[in-house]
N, CA, C and O atoms as CSV, one atom per row, in Angstrom:
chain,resi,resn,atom,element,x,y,z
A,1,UNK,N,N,-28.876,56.845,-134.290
A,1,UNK,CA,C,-28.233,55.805,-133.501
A,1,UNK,C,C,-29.328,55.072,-132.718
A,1,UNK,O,O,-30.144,55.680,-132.025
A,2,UNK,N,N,-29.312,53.628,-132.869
A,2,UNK,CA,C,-30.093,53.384,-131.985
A,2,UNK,C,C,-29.892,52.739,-130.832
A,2,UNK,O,O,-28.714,52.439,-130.638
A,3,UNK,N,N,-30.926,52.316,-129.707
A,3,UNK,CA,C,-30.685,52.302,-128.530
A,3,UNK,C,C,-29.690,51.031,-128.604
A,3,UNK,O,O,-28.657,51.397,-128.043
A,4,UNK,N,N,-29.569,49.905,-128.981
A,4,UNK,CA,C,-28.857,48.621,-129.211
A,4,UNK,C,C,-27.506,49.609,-129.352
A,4,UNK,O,O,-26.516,49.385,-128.656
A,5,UNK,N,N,-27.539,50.502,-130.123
A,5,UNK,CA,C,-25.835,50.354,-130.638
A,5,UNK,C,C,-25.111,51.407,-129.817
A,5,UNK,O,O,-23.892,51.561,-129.740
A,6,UNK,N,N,-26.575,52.475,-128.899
A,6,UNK,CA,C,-26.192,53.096,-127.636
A,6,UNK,C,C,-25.315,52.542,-126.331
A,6,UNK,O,O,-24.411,53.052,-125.669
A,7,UNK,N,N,-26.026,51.215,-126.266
A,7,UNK,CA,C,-26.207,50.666,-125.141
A,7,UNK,C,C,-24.395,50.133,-125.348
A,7,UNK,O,O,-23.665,50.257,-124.364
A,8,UNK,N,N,-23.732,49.488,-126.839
A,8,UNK,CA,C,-22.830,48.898,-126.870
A,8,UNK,C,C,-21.640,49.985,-126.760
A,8,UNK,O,O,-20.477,49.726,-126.449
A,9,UNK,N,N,-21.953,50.741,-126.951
A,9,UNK,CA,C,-20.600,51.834,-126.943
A,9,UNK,C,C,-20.846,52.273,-124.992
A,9,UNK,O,O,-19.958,52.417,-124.152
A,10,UNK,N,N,-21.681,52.334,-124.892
A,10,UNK,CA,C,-21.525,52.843,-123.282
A,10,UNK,C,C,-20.943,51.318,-122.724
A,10,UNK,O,O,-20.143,51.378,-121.791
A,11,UNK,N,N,-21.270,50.101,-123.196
A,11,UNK,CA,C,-20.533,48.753,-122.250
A,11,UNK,C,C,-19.021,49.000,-122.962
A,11,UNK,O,O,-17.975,48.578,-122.469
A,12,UNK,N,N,-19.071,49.414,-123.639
A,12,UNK,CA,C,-17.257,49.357,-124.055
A,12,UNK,C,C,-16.577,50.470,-123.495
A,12,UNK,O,O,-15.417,50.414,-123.087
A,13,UNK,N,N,-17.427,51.668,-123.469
A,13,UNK,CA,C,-16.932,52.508,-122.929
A,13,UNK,C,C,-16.764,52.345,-120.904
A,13,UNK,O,O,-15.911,52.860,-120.181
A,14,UNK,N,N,-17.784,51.561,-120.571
A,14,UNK,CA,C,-17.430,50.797,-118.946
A,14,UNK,C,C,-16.003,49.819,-118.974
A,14,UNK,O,O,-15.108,49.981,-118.145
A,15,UNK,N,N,-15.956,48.979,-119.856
A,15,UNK,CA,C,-15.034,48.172,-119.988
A,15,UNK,C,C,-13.660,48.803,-119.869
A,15,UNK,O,O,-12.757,48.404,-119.134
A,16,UNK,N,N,-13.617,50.019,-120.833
A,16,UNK,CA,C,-12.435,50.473,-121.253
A,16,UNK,C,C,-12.018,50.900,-119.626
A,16,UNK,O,O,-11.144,50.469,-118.874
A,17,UNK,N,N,-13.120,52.002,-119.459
A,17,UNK,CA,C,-12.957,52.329,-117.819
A,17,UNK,C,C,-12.377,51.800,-116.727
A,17,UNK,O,O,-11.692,52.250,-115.809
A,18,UNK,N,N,-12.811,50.724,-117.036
A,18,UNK,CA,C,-12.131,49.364,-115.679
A,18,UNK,C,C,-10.763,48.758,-115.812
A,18,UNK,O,O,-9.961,48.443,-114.932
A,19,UNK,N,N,-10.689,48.672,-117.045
A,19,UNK,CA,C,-9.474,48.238,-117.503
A,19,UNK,C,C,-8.430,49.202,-116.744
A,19,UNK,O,O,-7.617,49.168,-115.820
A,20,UNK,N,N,-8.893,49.972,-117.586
A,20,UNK,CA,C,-7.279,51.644,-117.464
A,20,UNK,C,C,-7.437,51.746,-115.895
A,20,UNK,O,O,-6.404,51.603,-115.240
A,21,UNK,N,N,-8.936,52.040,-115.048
A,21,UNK,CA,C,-8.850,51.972,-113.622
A,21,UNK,C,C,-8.361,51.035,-112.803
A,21,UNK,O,O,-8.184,51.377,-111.634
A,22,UNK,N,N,-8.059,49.785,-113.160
A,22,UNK,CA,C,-7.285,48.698,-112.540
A,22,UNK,C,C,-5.928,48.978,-112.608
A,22,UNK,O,O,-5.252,49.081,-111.585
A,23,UNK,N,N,-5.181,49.193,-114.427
A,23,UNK,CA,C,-3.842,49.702,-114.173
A,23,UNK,C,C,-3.697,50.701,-113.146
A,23,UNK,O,O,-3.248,50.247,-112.093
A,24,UNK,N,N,-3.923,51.803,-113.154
A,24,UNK,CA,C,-3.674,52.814,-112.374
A,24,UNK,C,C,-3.685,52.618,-110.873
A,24,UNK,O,O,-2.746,52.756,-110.089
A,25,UNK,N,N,-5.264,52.179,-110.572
A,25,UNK,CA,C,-4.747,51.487,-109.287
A,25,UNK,C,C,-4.058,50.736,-108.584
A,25,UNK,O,O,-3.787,50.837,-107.388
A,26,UNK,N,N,-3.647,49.666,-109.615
A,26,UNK,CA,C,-2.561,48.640,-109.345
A,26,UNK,C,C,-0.997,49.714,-109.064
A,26,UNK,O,O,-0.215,49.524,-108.132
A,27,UNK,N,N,-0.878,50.613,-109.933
A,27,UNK,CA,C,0.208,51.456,-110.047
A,27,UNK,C,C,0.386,52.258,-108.618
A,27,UNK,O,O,1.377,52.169,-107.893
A,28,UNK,N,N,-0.717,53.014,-108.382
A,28,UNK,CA,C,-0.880,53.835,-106.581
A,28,UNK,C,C,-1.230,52.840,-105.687
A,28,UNK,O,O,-1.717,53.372,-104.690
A,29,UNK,N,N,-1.204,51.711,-105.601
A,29,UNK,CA,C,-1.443,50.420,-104.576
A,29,UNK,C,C,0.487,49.907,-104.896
A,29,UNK,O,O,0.830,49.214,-103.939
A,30,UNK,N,N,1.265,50.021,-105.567
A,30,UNK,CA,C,2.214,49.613,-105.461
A,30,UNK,C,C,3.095,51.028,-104.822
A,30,UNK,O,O,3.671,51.196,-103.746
A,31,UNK,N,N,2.998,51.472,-105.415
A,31,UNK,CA,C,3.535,52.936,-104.928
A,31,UNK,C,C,3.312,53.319,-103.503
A,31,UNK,O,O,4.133,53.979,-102.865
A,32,UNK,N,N,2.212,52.900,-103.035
A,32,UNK,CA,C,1.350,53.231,-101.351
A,32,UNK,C,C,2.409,51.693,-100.665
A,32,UNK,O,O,3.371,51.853,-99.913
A,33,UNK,N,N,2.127,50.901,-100.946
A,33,UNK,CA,C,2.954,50.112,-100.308
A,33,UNK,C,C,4.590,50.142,-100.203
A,33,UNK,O,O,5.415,49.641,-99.439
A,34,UNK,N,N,4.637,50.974,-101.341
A,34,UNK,CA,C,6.323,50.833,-101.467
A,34,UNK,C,C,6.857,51.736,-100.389
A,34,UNK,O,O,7.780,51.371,-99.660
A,35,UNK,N,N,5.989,53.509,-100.232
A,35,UNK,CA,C,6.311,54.009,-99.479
A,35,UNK,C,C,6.065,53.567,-97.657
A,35,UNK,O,O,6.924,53.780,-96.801
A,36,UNK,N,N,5.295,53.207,-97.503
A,36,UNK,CA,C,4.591,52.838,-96.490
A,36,UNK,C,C,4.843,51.499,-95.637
A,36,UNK,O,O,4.691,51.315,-94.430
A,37,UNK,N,N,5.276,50.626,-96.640
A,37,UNK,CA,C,5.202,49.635,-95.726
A,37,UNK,C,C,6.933,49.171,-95.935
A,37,UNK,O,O,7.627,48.936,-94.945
A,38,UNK,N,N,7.448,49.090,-97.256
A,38,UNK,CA,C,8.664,48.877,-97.713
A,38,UNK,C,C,9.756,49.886,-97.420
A,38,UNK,O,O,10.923,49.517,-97.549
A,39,UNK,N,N,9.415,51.453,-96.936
A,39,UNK,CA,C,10.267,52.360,-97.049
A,39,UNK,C,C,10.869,52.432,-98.225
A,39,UNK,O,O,12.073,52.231,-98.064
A,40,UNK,N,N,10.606,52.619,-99.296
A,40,UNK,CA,C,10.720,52.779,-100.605
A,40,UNK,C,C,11.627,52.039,-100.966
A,40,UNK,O,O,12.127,52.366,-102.042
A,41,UNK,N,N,12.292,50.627,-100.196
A,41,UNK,CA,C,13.193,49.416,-100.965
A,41,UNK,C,C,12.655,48.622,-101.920
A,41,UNK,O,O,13.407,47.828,-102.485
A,42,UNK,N,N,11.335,48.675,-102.264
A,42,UNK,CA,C,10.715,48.354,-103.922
A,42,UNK,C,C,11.716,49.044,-105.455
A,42,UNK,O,O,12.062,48.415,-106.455
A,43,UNK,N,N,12.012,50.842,-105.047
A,43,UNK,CA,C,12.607,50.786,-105.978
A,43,UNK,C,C,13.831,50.117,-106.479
A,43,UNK,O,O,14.158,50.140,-107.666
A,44,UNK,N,N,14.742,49.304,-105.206
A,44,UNK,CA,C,16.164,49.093,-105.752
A,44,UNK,C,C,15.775,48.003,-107.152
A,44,UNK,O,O,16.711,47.497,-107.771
A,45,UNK,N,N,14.338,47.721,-107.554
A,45,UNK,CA,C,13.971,46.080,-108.501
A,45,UNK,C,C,13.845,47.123,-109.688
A,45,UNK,O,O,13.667,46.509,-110.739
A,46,UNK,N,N,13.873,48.347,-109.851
A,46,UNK,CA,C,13.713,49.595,-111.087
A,46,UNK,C,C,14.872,48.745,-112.182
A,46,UNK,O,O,15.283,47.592,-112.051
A,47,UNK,N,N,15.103,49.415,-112.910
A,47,UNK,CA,C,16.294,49.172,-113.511
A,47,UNK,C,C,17.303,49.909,-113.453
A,47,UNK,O,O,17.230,51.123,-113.641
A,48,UNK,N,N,18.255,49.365,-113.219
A,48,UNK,CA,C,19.898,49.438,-113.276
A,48,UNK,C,C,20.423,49.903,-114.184
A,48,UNK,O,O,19.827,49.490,-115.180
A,49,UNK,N,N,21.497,50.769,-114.559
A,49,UNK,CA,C,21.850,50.388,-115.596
A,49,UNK,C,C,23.244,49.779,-115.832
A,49,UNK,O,O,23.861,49.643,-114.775
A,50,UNK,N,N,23.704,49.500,-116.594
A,50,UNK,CA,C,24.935,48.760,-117.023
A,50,UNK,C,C,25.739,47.388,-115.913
A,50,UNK,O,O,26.879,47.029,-115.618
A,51,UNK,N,N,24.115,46.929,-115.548
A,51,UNK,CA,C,24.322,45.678,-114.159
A,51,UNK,C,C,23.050,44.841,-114.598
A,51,UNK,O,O,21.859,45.040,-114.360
A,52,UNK,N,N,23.883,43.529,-115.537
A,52,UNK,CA,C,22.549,42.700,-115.376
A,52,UNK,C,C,21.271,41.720,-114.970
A,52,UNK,O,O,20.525,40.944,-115.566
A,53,UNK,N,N,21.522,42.402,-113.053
A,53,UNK,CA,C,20.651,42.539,-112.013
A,53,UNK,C,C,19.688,43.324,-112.746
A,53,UNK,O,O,18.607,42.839,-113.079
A,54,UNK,N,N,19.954,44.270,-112.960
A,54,UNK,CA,C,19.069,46.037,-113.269
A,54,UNK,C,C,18.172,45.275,-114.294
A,54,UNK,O,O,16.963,45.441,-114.131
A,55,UNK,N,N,18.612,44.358,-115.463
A,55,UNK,CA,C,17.432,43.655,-116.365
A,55,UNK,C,C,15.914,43.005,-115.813
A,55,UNK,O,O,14.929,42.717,-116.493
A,56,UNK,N,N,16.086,42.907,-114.530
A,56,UNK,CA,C,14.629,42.373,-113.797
A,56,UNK,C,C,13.873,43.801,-113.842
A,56,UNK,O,O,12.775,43.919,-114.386
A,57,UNK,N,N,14.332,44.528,-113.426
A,57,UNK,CA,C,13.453,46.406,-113.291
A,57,UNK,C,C,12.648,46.520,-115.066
A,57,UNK,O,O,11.597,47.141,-115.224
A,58,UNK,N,N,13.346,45.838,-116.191
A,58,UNK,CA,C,12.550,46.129,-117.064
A,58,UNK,C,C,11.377,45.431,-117.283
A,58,UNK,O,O,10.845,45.543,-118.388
A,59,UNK,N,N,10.710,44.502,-116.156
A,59,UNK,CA,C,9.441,43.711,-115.773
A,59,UNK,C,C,8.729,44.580,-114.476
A,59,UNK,O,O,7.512,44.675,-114.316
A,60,UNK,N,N,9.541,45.057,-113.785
A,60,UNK,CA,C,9.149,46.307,-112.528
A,60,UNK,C,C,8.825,47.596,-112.780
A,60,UNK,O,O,7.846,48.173,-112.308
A,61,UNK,N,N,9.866,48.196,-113.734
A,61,UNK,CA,C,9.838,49.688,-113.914
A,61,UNK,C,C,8.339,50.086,-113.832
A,61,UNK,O,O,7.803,50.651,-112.879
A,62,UNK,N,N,7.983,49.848,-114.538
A,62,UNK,CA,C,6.415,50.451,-115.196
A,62,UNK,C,C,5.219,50.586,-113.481
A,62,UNK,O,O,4.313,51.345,-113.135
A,63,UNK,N,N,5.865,49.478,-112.903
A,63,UNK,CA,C,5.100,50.135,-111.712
A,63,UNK,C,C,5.877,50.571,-110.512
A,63,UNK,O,O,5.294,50.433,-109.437
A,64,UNK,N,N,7.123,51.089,-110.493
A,64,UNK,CA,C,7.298,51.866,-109.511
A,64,UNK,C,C,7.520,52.985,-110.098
A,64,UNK,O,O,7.741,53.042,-111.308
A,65,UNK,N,N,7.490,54.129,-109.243
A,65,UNK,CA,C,7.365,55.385,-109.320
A,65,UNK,C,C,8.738,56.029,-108.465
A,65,UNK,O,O,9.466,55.374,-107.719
A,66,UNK,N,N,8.883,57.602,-108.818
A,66,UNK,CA,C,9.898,58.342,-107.476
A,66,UNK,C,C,9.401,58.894,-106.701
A,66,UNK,O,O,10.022,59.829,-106.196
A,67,UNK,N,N,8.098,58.597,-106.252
A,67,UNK,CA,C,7.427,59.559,-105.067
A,67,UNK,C,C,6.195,59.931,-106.305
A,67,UNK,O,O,6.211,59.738,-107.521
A,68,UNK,N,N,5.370,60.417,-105.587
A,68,UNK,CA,C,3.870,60.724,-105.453
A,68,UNK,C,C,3.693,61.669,-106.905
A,68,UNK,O,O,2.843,61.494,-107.778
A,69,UNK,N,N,4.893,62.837,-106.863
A,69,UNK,CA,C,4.912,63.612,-107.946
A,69,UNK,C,C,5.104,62.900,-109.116
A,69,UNK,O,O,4.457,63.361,-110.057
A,70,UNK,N,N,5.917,61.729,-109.424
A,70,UNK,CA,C,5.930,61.074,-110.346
A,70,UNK,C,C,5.073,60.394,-110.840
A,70,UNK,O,O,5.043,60.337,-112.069
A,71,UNK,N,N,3.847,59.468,-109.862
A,71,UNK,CA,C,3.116,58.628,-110.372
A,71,UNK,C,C,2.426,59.631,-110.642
A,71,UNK,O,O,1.839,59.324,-111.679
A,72,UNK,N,N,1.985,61.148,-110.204
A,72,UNK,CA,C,0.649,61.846,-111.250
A,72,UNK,C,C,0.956,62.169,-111.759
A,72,UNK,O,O,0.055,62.773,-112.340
A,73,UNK,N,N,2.479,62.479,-112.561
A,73,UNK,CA,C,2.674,62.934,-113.857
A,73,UNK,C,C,3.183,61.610,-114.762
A,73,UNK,O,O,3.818,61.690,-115.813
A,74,UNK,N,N,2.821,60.574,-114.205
A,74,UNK,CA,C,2.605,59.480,-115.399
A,74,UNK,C,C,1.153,58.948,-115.095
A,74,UNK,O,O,1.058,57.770,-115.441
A,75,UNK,N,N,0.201,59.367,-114.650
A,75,UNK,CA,C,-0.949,58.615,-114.179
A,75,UNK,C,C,-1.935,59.509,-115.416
A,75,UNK,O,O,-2.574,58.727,-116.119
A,76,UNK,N,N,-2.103,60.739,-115.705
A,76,UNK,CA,C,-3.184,61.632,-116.702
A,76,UNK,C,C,-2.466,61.268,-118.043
A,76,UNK,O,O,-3.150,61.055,-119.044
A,77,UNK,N,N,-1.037,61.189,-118.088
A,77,UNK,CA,C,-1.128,61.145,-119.822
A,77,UNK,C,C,-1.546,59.440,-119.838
A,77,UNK,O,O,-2.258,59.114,-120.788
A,78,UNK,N,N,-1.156,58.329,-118.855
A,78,UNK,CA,C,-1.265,56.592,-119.028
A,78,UNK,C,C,-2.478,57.423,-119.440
A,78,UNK,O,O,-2.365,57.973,-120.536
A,79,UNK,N,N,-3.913,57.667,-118.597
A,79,UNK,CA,C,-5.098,57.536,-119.021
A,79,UNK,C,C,-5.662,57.810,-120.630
A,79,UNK,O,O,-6.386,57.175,-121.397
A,80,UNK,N,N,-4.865,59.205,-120.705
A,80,UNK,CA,C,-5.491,59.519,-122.410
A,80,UNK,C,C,-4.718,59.016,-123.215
A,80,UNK,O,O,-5.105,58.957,-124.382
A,81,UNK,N,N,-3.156,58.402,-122.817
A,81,UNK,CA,C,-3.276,57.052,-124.285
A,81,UNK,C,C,-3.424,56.297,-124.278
A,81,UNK,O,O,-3.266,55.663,-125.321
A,82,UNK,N,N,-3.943,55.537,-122.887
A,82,UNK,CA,C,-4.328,54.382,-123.216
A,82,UNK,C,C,-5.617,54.369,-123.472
A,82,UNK,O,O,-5.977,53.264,-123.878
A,83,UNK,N,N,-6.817,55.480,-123.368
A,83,UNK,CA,C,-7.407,55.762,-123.889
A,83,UNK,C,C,-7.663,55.645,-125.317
A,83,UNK,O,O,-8.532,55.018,-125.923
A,84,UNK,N,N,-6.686,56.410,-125.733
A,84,UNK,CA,C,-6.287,56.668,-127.339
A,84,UNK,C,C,-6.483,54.972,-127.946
A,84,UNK,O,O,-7.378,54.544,-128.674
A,85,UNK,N,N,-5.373,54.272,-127.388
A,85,UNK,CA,C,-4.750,52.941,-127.808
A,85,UNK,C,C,-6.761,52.028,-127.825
A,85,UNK,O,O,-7.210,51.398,-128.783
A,86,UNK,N,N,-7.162,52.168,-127.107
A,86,UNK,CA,C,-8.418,51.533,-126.726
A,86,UNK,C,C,-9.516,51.888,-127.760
A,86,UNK,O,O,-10.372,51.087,-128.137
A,87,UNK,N,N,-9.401,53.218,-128.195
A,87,UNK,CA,C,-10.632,53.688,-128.925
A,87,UNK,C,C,-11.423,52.831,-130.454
A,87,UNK,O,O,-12.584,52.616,-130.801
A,88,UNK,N,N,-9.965,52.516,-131.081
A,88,UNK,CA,C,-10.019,51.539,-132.486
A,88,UNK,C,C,-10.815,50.015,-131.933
A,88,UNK,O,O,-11.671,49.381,-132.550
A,89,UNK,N,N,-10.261,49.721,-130.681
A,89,UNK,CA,C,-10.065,47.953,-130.365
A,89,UNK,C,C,-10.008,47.874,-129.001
A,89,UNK,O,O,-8.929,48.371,-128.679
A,90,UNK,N,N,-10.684,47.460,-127.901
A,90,UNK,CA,C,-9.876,47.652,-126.013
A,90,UNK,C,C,-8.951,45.836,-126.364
A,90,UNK,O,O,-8.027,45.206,-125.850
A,91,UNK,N,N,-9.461,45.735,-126.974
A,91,UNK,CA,C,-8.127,44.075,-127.650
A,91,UNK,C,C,-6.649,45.286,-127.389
A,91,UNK,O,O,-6.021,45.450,-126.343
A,92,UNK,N,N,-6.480,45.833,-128.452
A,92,UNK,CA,C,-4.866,46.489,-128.457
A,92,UNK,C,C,-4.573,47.260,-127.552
A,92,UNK,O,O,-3.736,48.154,-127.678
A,93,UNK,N,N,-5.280,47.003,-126.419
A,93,UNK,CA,C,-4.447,47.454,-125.040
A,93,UNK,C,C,-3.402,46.710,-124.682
A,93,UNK,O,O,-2.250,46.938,-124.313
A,94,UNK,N,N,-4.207,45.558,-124.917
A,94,UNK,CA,C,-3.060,44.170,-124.428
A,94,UNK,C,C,-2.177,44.005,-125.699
A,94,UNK,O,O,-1.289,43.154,-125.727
């Protein structure tokens, strides 16, 4: 391997890094505010079901959480598939 094609897998491998570290943070920066500053009235925008109010939560869901226990048991598997999803292409994240 040489150093050129070293150098490109470690910038993709930074890239990928930042990427997935922005979701996540964006995810515990919504979650920190929701509890904290909102008293957790962020979640009533979740989705609903069988009220098509509740259809806006399927643009929300993904970043609210039920408390702290929830966002880290969706925060380690987001990382290793979106990991996964990134490894072929960091294009097919998006």
């Amino acid at each position: 391997m040489t150093r050129q094609e070293k150098q490109s897998i470690t910038s993709e491998l930074q890239t990928q890094a930042i990427i997935l570290g922005g979701w996540v943070a964006l995810m515990w920066i919504v979650e920190l505010v929701d509890i904290f500053i909102f008293g957790r009235k962020l979640d009533l925008y979740g989705i609903i079901p069988r009220n098509p109010i509740g259809l806006r939560g399927i643009l929300f869901a993904p970043f609210l959480h039920g408390g702290f226990s929830h966002l880290i048991s969706n925060t380690i598997p987001f990382l290793v598939l979106g990991w996964f999803v990134m490894l072929q292409e960091t294009s097919d994240f998006f």
